[in-house]
Each structure stands twice: as structure tokens, then as C-alpha cells.
MDTraj code that builds the backbone (N, CA, C; nanometers):
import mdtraj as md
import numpy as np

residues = "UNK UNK UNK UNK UNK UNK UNK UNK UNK UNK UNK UNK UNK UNK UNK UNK UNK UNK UNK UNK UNK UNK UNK UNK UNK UNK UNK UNK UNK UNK UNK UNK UNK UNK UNK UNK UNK UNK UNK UNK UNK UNK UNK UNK UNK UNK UNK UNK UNK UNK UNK UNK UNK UNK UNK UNK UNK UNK UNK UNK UNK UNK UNK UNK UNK UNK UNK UNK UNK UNK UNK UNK UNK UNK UNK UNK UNK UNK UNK UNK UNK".split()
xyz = np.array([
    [-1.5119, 0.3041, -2.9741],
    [-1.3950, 0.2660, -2.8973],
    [-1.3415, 0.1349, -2.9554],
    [-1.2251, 0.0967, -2.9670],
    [-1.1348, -0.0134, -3.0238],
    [-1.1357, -0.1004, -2.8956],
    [-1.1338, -0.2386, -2.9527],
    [-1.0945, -0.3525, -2.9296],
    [-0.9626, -0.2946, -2.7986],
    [-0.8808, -0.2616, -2.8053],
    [-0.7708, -0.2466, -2.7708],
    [-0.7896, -0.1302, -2.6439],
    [-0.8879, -0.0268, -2.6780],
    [-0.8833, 0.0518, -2.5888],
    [-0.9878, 0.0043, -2.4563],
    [-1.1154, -0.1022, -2.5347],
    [-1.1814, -0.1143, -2.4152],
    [-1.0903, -0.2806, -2.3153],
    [-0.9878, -0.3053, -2.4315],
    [-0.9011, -0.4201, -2.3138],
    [-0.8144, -0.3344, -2.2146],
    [-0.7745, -0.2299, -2.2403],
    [-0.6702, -0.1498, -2.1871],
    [-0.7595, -0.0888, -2.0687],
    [-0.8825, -0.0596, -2.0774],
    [-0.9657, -0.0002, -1.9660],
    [-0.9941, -0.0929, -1.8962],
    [-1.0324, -0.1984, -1.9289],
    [-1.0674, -0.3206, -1.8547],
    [-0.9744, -0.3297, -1.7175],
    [-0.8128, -0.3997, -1.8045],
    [-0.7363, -0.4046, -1.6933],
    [-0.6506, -0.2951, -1.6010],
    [-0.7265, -0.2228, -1.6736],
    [-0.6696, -0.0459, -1.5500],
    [-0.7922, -0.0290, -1.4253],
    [-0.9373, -0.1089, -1.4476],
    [-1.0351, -0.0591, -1.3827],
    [-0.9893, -0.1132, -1.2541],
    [-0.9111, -0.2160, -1.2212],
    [-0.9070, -0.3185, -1.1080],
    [-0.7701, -0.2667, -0.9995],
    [-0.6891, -0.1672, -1.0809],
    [-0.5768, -0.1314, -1.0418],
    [-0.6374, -0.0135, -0.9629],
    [-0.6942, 0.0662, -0.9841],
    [-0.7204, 0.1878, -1.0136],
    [-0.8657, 0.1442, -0.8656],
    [-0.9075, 0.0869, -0.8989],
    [-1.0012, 0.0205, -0.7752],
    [-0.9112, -0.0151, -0.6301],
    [-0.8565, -0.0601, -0.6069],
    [-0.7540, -0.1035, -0.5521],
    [-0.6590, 0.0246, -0.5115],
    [-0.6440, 0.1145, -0.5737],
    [-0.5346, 0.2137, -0.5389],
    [-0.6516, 0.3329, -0.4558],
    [-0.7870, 0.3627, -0.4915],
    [-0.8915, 0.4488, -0.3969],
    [-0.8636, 0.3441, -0.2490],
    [-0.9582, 0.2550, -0.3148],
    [-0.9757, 0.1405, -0.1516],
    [-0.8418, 0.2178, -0.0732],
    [-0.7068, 0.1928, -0.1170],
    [-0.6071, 0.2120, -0.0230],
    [-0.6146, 0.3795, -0.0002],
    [-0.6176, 0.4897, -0.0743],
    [-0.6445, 0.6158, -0.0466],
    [-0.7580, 0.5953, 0.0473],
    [-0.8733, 0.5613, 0.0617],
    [-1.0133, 0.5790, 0.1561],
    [-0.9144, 0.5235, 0.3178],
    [-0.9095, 0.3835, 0.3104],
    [-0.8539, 0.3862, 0.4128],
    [-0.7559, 0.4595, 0.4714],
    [-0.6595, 0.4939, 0.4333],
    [-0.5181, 0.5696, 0.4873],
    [-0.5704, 0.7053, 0.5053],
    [-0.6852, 0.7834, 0.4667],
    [-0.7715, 0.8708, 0.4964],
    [-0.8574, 0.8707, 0.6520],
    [-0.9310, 0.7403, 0.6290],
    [-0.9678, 0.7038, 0.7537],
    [-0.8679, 0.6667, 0.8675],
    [-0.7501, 0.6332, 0.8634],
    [-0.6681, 0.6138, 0.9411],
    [-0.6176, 0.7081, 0.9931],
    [-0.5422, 0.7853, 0.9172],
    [-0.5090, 0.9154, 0.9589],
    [-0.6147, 1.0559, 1.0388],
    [-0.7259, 1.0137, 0.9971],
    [-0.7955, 1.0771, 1.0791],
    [-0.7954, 0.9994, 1.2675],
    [-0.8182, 0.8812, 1.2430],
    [-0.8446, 0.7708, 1.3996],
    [-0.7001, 0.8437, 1.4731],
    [-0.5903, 0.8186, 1.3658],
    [-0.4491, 0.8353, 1.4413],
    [-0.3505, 0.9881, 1.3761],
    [-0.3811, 1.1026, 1.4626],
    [-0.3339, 1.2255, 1.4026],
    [-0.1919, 1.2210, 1.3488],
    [-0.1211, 1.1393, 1.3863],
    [0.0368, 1.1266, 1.3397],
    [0.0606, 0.9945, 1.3687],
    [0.0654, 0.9430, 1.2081],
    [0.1211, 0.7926, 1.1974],
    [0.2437, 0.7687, 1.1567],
    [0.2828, 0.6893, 1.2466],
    [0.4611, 0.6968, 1.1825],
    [0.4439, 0.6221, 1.0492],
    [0.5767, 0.6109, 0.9954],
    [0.6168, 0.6090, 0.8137],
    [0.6088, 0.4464, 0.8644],
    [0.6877, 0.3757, 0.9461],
    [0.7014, 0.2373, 0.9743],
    [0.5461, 0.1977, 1.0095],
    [0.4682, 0.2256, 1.0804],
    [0.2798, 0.2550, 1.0466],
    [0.2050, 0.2672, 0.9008],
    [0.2423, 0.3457, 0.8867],
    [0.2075, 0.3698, 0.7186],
    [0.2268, 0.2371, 0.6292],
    [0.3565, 0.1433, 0.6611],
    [0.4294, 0.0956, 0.5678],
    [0.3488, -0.0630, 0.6246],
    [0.2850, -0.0697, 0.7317],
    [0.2105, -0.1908, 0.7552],
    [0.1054, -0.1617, 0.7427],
    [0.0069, -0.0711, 0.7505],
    [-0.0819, -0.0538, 0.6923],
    [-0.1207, -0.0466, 0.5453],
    [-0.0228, -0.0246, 0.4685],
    [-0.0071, -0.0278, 0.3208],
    [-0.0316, -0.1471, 0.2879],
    [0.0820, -0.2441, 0.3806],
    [0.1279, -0.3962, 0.3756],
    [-0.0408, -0.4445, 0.3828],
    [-0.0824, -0.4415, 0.4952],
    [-0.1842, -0.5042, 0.5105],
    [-0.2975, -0.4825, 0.4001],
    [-0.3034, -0.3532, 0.3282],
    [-0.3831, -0.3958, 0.2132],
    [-0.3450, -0.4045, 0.0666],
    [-0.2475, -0.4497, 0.0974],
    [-0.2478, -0.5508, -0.0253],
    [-0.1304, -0.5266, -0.0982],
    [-0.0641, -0.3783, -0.1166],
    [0.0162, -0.2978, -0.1601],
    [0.1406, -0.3936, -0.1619],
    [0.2308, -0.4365, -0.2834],
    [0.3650, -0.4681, -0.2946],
    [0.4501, -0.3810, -0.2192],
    [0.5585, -0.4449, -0.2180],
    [0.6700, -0.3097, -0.1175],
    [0.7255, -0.2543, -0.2060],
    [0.7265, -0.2430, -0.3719],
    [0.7719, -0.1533, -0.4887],
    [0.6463, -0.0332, -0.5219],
    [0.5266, -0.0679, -0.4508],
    [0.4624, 0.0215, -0.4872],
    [0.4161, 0.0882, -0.3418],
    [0.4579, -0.0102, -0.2454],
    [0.4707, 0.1224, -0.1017],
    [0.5487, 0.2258, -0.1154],
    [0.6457, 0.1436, -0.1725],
    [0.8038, 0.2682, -0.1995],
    [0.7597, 0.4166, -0.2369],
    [0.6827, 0.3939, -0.3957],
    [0.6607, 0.4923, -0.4872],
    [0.5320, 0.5552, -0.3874],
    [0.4547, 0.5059, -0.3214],
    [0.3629, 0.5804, -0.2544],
    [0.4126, 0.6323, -0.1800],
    [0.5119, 0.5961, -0.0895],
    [0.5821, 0.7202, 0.0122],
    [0.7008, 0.7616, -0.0179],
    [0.7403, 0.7628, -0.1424],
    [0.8677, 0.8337, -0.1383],
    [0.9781, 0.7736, -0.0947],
    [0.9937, 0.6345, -0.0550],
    [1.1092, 0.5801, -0.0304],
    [1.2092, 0.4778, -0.0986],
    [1.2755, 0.4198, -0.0568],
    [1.3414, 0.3555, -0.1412],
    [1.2761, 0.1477, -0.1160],
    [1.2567, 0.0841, -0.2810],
    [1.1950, -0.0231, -0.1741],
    [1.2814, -0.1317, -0.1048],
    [1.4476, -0.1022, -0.0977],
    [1.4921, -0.1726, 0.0444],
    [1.4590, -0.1211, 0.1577],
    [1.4673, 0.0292, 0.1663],
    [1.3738, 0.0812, 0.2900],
    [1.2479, -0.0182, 0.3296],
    [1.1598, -0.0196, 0.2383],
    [1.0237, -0.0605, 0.2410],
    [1.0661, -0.2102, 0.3053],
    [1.1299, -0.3054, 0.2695],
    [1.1595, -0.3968, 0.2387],
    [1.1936, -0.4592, 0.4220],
    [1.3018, -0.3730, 0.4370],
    [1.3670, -0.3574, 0.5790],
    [1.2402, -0.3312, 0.6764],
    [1.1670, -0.2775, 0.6667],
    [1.0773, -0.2286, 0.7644],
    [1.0246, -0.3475, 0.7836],
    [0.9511, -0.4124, 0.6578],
    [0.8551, -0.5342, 0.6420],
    [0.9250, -0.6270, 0.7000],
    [1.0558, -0.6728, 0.6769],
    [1.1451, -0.7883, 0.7656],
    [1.0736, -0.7485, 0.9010],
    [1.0861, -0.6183, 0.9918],
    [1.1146, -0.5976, 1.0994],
    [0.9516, -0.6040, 1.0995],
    [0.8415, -0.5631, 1.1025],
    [0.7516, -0.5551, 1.0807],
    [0.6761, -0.7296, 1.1293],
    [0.7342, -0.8088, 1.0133],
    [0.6815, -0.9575, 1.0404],
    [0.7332, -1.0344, 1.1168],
    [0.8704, -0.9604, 1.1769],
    [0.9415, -1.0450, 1.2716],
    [0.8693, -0.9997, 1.4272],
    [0.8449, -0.9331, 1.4185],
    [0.7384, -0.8448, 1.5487],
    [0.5985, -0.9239, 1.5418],
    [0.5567, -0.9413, 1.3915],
    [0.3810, -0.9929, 1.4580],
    [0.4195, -1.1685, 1.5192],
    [0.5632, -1.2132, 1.4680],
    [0.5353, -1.3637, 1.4717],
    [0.5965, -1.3724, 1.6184],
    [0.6988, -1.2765, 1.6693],
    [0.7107, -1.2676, 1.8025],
    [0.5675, -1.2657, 1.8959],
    [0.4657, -1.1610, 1.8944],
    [0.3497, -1.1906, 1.9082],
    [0.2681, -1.2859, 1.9494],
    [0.2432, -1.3846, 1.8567],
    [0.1775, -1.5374, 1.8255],
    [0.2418, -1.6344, 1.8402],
])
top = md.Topology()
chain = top.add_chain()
for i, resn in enumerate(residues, 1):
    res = top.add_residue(resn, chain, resSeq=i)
    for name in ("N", "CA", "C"):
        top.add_atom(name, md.element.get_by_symbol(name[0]), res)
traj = md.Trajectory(xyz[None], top)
């Protein structure tokens, strides 16, 4: 294996780690909660860790969609606290 291919594996292992973690959970979630809304989905994404360009591409939306939710989303937890 090249120089190049074991740097290229390197920094895919951490992405790729990171993208199960979020599949396991949203697995486990969806089981706790039989129908999670998309605005659910999109804070739960949030909360682990997920950018809102790559919530987008995970659900199919657009990321001002994503974007809009998250405004509304953080304006709700700080109402909250």
C-alpha cells in the first residue's frame, strides 16, 4: 500500500466512524419513537454533531431548509433556559 493510500484511509477512518455512530443512534431512536418528525430528525442529527450541509444530504433536503429548522430549533431550547 502507498504512502498516499494509507494517508487517504487514515483520514476517511474518522469520517466514516462518525457517520455509523450517527446511523446506530437514529436506529435506536427510531425504534424508542415509531414516527419521528423530519424537524426531530434534524435536532437529533444537530445534536450529534452533523453540519446542516450534511443533514441536508442525509435527508434529502435543501440546507436552507436544514438551516431554518435549526434557527427555530435553538430559538426554542434558549426560550426554555
Amino acid at each position: 500500500m502507498s504512502k498516499y493510500q494509507l494517508d487517504q484511509e487514515v483520514t476517511q477512518t474518522p469520517s466514516t466512524d462518525r457517520l455509523l455512530r450517527v446511523i446506530i443512534a437514529l436506529l435506536l431512536r427510531q425504534k424508542e419513537e415509531q414516527a419521528v418528525s423530519l424537524k426531530r430528525q434534524i435536532e437529533i442529527l444537530d445534536d450529534l454533531g452533523m453540519r446542516p450541509v450534511e443533514i441536508a444530504e442525509t435527508l434529502g433536503r435543501t440546507p436552507t431548509y436544514v438551516s431554518k429548522e435549526l434557527v427555530g430549533i435553538r430559538k426554542h431550547k434558549k426560550r426554555e433556559n
